[in-house]
N, C-alpha and C positions, 0 to 999 in steps of 0.2 A: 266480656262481662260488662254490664252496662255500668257506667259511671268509673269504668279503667282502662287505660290507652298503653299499647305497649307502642314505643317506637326504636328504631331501628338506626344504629351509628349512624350519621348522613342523610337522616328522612329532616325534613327541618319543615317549618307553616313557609316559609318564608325568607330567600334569605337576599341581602343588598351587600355589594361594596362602597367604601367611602372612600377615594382615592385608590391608587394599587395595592394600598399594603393595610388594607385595615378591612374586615368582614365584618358584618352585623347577621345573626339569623335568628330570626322566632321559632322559640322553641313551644312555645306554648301564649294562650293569652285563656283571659276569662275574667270579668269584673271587675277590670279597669285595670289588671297585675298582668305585666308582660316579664316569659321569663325569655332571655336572651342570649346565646354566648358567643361572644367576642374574640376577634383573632385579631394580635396588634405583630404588624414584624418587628426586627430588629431594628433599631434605630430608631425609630416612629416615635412623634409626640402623641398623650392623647389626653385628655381632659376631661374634669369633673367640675359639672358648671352647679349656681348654686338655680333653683327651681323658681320659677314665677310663682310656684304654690307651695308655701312654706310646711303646709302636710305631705307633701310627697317624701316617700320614701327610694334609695337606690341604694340597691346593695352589690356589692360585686366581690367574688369568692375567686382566689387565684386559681387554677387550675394547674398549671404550668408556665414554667419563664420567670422572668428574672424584670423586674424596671425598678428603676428609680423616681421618686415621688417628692413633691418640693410642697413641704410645709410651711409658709410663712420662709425663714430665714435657714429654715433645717432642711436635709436632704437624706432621705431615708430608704433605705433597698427594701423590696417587698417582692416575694417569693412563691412559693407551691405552698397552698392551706392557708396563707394571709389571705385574710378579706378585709372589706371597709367598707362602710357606709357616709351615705349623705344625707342631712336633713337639716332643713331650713340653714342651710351651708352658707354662709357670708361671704367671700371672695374662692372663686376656681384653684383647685387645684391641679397641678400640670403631671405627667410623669411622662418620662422616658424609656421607651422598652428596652431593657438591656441585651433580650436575646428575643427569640418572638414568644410573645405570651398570651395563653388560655388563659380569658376570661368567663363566668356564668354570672350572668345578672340580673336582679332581680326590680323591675320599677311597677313601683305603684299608681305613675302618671303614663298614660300611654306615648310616648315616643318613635314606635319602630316604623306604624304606618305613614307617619309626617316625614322621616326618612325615607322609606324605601319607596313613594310611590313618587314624590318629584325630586330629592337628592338624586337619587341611581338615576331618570333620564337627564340632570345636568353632567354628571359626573360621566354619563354615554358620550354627551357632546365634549366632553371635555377630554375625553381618550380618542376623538375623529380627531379633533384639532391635535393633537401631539401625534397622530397617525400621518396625519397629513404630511406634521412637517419636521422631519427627528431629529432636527437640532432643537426641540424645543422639549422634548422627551424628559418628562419628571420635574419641567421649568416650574409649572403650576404648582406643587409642592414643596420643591424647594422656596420660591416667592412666599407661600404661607408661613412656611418654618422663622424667615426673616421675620416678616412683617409681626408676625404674634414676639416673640424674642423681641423686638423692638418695640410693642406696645407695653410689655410687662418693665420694660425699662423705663418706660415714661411712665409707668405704673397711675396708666389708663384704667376706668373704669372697665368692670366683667362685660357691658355690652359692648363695647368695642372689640374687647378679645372674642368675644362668641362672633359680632360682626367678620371679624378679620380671617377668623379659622373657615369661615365658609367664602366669603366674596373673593378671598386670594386665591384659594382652589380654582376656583370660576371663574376668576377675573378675563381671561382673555377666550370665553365660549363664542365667541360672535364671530369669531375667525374662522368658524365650519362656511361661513358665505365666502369666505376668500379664498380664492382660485390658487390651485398648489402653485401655478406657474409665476402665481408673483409671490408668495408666501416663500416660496426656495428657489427666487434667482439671485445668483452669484453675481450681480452686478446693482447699480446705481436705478433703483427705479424710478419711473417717470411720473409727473404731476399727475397724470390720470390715476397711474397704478397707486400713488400715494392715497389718492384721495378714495380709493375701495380700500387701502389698509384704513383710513381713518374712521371710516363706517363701525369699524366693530365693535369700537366701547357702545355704541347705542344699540346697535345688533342684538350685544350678549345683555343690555339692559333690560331689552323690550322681551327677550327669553324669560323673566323673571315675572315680569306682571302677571297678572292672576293667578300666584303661585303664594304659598306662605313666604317663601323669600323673597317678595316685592318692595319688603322695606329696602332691600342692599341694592337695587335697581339705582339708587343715582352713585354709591361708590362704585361699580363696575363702569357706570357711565365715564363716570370724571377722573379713571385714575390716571389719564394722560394728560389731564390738564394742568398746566404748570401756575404755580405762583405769580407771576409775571403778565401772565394772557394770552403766554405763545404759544402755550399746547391747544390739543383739541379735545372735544369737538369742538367744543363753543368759547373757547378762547375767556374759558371763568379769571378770577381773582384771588387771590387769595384765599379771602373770608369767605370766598363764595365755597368752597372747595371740601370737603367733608373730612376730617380727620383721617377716615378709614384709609379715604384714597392718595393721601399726602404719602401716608408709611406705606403703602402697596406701589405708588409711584417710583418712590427710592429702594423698594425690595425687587423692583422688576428690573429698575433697570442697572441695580449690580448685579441680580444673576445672570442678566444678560449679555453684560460687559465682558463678565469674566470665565462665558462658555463660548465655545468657536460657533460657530455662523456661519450660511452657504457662504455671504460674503467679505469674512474677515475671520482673522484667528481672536483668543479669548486674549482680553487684557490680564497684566497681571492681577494681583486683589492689591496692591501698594497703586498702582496706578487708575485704578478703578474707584477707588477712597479719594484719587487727589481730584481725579475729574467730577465728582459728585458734591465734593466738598467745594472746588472752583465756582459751582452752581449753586450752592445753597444761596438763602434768600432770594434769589433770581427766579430758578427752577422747582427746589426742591424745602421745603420746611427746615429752618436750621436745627430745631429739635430733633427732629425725625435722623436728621445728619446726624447727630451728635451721637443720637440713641443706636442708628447702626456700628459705628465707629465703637463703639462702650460694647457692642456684643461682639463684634469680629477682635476685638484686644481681650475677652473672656475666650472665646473659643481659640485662641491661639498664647495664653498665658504660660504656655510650657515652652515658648519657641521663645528665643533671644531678641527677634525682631516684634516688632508693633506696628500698627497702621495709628495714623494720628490725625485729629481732627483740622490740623493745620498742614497736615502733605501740601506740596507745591508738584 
């Protein structure tokens, strides 16, 4: 019948992933209203950001699952038949999936094409590179999971956190140029082989250009640039250095420390806090330090031990 659509469990316009564990698909569009539903797994953060267009509307209707939602200072469970709305929203809100949950959602700002046509091809390259090389498998997510936790501590502005939930995901894309055979040898590589691992923050930089995410091109650039001059590429300075990439610099390289490698086993996470903390000001932002240290003693407040910002 003209002007009525029947569709069919699983027929979708469209649909994108955002990492492993999170689905977007259009279900519908028309006059500027996209309707969407969302699939978040278990564990998963996900976010409600506030609109560059203070008319826009987002509504999201639970369907199924269980997460937890962080209001301001309050922390509230939202369920099957809760829904919530956003409008002209002043600071993000965060929630936690508690179990995995159906989302239907409804925006009046179009969003879904801005993701699925260049989000899903980084988010492609960003599943070669963990294909590549499986010790690093779920690295890119867990580094975002820090990095955002660490910003909302230094209780950074929303663009920072928008910056951070997408550039940490991506951060290490430019590693599709590098050859698995140095990317997974168990041994000490050499100045040549070093210097193609050091290509890839510009790699996965220049991936970004003429892309709507062209602004986050110099924090993927610079997240291995140290405070000091001794990182690379370009051997920046402190001040020269972007907020973003200071906290993804110290969220990369504690997940890194503290999962096994072709060529070493994982640090503990007490040992891993004292070597990062040895580095502050040198290396690594002492905020940034402080601010990891403040969420690794929250995610472990049930356990008798603590990690501390002065470990030795």
């Amino acid at each position: 019948m003209k002007g009525f659509q029947l569709n069919r469990k699983g027929e979708v316009l469209e649909s994108v992933k955002i990492e492993e564990n999170m689905e977007l698909s259009l279900l519908s569009k028309g006059d500027g209203v996209e309707l969407v539903h969302q699939l978040i797994e278990k564990d998963k953060l996900f976010y409600v950001y506030p609109s560059d267009n203070p008319l826009a509307l987002e509504f999201y209707y639970v369907l199924s699952g269980e997460a937890f939602c962080e209001i301001g200072p309050e922390r509230k469970r939202v369920g099957a038949g809760d829904y919530f709305t956003a409008r002209n929203l002043e600071e993000p809100v965060h929630f936690t999936a508690v179990s995995r949950v159906e989302l239907l959602c409804a925006f009046t700002d179009q969003t879904f094409v801005y993701l699925s046509e260049e989000m899903s091809s980084l988010m492609q390259i960003k599943n070669k590179v963990e294909q590549k090389d499986p010790y690093t498998h779920r690295h890119s997510e867990r580094v975002a999971k820090y990095a955002v936790q660490i910003a909302k501590e230094m209780k950074l502005r929303k663009e920072v956190l928008e910056n951070l939930t997408i550039a940490a995901v991506i951060h290490d894309i430019g590693k599709v140029h590098v050859p698995n055979e140095i990317l997974n040898k168990p041994d000490r590589l050499t100045d040549e082989e070093f210097e193609i691992i050091k290509k890839h923050p510009v790699d996965g930089a220049d991936m970004l250009i003429g892309t709507s995410y062209e602004e986050l091109s110099p924090i993927i650039e610079q997240h291995h640039e140290r405070l000091d001059g001794s990182g690379y590429p370009y051997g920046k300075l402190d001040q020269q250095i972007p907020i973003e990439s200071k906290i993804i610099a110290v969220s990369d390289t504690f997940d890194a420390m503290t999962k096994d490698r072709a060529y070493r086993k994982a640090f503990s996470i007490d040992d891993a806090v004292a070597e990062i903390v040895r580095l502050k000001g040198s290396h690594y932002d002492a905020e940034v330090v402080e601010a990891l240290v403040t969420v690794l003693n929250k995610e472990n407040q049930n356990e008798q031990t603590s990690v501390s910002p002065d470990s030795n």
